[in-house]
C-alpha positions in Angstrom: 73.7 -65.4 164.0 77.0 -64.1 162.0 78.9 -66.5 163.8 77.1 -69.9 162.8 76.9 -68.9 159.3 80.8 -69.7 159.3 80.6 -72.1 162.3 77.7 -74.6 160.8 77.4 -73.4 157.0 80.8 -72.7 156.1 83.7 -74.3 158.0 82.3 -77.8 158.7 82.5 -78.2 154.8 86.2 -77.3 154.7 87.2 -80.0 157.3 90.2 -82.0 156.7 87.8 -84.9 156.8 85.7 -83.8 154.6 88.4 -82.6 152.1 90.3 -85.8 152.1 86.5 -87.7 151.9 85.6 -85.5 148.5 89.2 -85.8 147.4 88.7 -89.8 147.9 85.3 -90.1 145.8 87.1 -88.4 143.2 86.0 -84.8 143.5 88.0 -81.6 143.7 88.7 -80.5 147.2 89.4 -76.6 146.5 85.9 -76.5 144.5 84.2 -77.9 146.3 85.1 -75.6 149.2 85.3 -72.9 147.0 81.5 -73.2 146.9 80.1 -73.3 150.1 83.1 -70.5 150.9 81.6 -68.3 148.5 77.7 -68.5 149.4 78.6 -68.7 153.0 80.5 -64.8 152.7 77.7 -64.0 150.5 75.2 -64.7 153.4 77.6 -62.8 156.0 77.8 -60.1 154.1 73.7 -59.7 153.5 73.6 -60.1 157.7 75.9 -57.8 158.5 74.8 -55.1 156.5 72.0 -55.0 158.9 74.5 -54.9 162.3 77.9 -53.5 161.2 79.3 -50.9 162.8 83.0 -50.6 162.2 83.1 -54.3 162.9 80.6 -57.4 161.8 78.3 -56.2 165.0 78.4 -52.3 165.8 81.4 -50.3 166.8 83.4 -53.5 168.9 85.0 -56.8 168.4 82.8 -59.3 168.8 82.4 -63.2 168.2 81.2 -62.5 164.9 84.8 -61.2 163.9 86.3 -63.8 165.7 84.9 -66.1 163.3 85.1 -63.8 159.5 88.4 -63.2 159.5 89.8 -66.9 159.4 87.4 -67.8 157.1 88.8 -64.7 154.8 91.9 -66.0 155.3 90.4 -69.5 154.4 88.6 -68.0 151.4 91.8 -66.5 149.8 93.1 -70.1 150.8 91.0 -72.1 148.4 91.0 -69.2 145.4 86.9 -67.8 146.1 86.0 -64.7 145.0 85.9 -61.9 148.0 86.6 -59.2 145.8 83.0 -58.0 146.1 82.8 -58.2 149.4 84.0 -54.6 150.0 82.8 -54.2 153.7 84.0 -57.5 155.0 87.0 -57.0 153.5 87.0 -53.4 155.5 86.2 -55.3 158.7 88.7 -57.7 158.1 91.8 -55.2 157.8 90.3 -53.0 161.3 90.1 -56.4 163.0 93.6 -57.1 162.3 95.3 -53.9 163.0 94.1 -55.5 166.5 97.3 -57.2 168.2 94.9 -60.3 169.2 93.8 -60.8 165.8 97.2 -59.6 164.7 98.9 -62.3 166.3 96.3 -64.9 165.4 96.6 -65.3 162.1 97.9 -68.4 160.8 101.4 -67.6 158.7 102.2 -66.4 162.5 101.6 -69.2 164.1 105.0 -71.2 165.2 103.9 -74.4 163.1 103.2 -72.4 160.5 104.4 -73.4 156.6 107.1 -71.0 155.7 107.8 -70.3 151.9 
């Protein structure tokens, strides 16, 4: 359940496509993101209240924290506010002391935009 909140209400709406197709109609990419971001995390959050553990679904990696961290990082991304997302946020930093999600995260990838 954790999982397709991100993977059908949440990251769908971020698409390139669908980005460059708001962007086209004249509409503000990083709002409208922003948005569906920020209710998305909201939604998490209420779920995993119920199931956390030291991660999104008891005391273990699982799918569910396969899918919340990118979309953190995709949150920060397009400027929503996670700030009150306190446990998510302390999922988040346990998942990636993890060398797997460690090693995942984007600004380590090899095609990765360097500043």
């Amino acid at each position: 359940m954790l999982a397709e909140i991100v993977n059908s209400g949440i990251q769908p709406l971020q698409n390139l496509t669908t980005t460059d197709k708001v962007k086209a109609i004249g509409g503000d990419p990083a709002e409208w993101t922003r948005g569906f971001i920020s209710a998305g995390l909201a939604a998490f959050a209420r779920t995993a209240a119920e199931t956390a553990g030291a991660f999104c679904v008891g005391d273990a990696p699982t799918i569910a924290d396969c899918c919340l961290v990118p979309q953190i990082a995709s949150a920060r991304r397009f400027g929503a506010d996670i700030a009150q997302l306190a446990q998510l946020l302390e999922i988040e930093a346990r998942c990636l002391a993890l060398p797997a999600f460690a090693d995942a995260a984007p600004e380590r990838q090899p095609d990765a935009v360097r500043s």
